[in-house]
C-alpha positions in Angstrom: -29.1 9.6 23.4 -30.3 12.7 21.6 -28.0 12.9 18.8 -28.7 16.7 18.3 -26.2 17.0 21.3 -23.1 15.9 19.2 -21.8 15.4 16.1 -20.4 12.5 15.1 -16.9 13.2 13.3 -14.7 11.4 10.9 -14.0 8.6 13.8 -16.5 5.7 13.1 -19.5 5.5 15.1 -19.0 2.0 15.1 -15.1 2.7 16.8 -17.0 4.9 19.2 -19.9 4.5 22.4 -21.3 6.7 24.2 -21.3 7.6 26.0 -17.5 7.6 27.1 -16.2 6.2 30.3 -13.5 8.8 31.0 -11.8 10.2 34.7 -10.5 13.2 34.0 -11.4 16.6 31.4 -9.0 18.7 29.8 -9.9 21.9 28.4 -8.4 24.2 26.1 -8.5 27.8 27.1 -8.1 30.5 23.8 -11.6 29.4 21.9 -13.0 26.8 24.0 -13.3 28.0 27.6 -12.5 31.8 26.9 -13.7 34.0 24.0 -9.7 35.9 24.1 -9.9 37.4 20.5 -11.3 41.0 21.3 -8.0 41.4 23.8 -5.4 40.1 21.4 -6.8 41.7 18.5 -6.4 44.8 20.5 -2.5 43.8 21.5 -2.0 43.4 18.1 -3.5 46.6 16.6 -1.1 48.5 18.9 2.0 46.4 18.1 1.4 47.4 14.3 0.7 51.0 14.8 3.8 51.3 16.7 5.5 49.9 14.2 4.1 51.9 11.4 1.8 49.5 10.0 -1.9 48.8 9.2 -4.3 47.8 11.5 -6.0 44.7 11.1 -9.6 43.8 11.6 -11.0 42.0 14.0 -11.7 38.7 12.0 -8.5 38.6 10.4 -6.8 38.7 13.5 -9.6 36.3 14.9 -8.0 33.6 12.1 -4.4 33.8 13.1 -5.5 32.5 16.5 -4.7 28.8 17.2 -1.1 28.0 17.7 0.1 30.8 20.2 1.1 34.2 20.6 4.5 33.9 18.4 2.2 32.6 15.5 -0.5 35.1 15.7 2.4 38.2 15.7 4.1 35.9 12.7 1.0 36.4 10.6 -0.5 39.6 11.4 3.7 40.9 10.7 3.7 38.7 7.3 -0.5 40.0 6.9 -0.2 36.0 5.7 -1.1 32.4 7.0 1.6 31.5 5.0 4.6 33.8 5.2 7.6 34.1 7.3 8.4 37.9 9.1 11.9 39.2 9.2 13.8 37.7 12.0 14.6 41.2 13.6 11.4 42.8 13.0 9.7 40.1 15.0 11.5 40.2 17.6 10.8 43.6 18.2 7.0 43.0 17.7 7.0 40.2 20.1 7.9 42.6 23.1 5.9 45.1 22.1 3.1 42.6 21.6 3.4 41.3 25.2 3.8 44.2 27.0 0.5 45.6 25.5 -1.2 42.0 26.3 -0.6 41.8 29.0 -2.1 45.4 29.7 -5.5 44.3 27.9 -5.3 41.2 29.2 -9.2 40.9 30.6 -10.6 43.9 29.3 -13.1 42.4 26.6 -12.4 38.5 27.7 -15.3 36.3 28.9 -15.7 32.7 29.3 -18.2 31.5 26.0 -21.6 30.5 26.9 -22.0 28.0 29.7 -18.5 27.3 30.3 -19.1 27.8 33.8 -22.3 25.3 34.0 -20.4 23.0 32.6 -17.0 23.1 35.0 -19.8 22.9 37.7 -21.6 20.1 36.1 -18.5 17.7 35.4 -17.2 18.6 39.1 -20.2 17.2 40.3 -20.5 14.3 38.4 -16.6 13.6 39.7 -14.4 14.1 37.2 -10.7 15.8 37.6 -10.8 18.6 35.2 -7.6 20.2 33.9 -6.6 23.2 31.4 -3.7 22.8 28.9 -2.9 26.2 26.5 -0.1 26.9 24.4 -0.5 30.7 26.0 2.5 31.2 28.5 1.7 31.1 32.4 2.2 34.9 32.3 -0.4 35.3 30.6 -2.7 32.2 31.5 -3.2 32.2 35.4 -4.1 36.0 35.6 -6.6 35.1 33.0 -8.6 31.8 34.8 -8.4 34.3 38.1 -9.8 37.2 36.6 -12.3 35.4 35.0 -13.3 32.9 37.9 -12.3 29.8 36.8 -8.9 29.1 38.5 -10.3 26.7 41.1 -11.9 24.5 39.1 -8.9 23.0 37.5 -6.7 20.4 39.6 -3.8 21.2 36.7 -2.9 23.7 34.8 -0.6 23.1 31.9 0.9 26.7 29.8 2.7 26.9 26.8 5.7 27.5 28.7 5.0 24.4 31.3 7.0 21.6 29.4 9.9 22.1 27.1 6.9 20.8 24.1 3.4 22.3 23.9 0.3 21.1 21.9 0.2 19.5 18.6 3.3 17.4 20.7 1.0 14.9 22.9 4.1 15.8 25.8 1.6 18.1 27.9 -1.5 15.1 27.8 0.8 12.5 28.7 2.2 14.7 31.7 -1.3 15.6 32.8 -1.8 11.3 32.4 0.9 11.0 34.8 0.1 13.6 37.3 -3.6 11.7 37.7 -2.5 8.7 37.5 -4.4 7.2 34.5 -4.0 5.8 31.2 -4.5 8.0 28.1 -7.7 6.5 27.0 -9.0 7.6 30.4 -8.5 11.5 29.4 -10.9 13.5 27.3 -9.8 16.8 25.9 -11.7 19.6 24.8 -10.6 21.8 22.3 -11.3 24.3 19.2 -8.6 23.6 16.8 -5.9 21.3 15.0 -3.5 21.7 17.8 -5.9 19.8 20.0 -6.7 17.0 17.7 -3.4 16.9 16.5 -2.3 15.9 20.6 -5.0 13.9 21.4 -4.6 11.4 18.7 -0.9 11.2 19.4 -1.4 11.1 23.2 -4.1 8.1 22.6 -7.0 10.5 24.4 -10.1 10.9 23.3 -11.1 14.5 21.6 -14.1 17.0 21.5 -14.2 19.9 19.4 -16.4 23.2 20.2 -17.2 25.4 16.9 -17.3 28.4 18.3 -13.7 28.5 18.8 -10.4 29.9 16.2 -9.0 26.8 14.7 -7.1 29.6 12.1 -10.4 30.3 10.5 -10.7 26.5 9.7 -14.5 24.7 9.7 -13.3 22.4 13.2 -15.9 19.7 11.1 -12.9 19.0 8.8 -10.8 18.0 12.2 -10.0 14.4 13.6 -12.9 14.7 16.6 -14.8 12.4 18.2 -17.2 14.6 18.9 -18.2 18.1 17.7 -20.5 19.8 20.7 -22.1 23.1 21.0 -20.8 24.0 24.6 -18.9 22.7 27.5 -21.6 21.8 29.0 -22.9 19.4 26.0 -19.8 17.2 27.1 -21.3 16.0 30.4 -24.1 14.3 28.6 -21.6 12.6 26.4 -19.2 10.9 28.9 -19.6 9.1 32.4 -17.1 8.8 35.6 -15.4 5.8 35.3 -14.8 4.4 38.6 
């Protein structure tokens, strides 16, 4: 194995072999399999301009990415990781900040560098590949068909899917069901604490891409069994169990 393909996380090599005999690939969308920020920055810009505040720049916005489209209006209201909007006032951003989304939805949005080589590569070697975002379904299937990677996925899983959404393992264990397998069967691929946060309590193993939002946060600091430069860098880390 050439170890410059992963990174080994805070799981113990010795709790972990690869490489890992899995069936079936979930993969985050916002910061894993599409680089989203430009296009909600630009949501977001409008939303404060029409509600007589400062724009924000492109990296600050970039951090409040991670936990969904309510959070990222929460912070760039609150200019704050931390603090809470008024009640009213977000409310009134929140349309404002979907309509405009959903206007920019694909203008500046592009799957990150050999996404699609990967999707190809794991179809190949036979494994069921599903996505699972917090983003709602309004938003998330115009986005995989405007970008070309609808077909690939035998599930897709929103934010709006379930009645709970990642860091609640509820949308793994669904996806577990609807294959037919048992957790530790499942890989997921993600970008942030959201993901790890579900896998661990779903029982699935977890990859981490750096590339991706995470809130701003160094995704080395996160519960991973893996830490891998692209999509594509996965393949060489798991097998098809059959």
């Amino acid at each position: 194995m050439n170890k410059n393909l992963y990174l080994c996380s805070n799981s113990s090599p010795a709790q972990i072999e690869f490489p890992l005999v899995v069936k079936v690939v979930m993969i985050d969308l916002d910061g894993t399999l599409l680089d989203t920020a430009g296009d909600l920055a630009v949501a977001a810009n409008i939303m404060l301009r029409e509600l007589g505040m400062a724009e924000l720049p492109l990296a600050t916005i970039q951090s409040y990415i991670g936990k969904g489209i309510q959070n990222l209006v929460k912070k760039s209201l609150a200019k704050s990781l931390d603090n809470e909007p008024d009640a009213e006032l977000l409310s009134q951003a929140m349309v404002i900040y979907e309509q405009e989304y959903a206007k920019n939805l694909c203008i500046n949005t592009r799957p990150y560098p050999r996404v699609v080589d990967g999707l190809i590569a794991m179809k190949e070697a036979g494994f069921q590949l599903g996505c699972i975002t917090n983003k709602s379904e309004a938003f998330t299937l115009p986005l995989l068909h405007a970008t070309r990677l609808l077909n690939y996925f035998d599930i897709i899983l929103s934010g709006d899917s379930l009645p709970k959404k990642k860091p609640d393992p509820m949308p793994l264990q669904h996806a577990c069901k609807f294959f037919g397998i048992l957790s530790h069967e499942m890989l997921l691929i993600g970008d942030s604490i959201n993901d790890t946060e579900a896998a661990r309590a779903a029982g699935c193993y977890i990859f981490c891409v750096p590339y991706g939002y995470n809130e701003g946060r160094d995704v080395l600091e996160l519960d991973c069994d893996a830490v891998i430069s692209s999509i594509y860098d996965a393949v060489n880390l798991i097998r098809r169990l059959t």
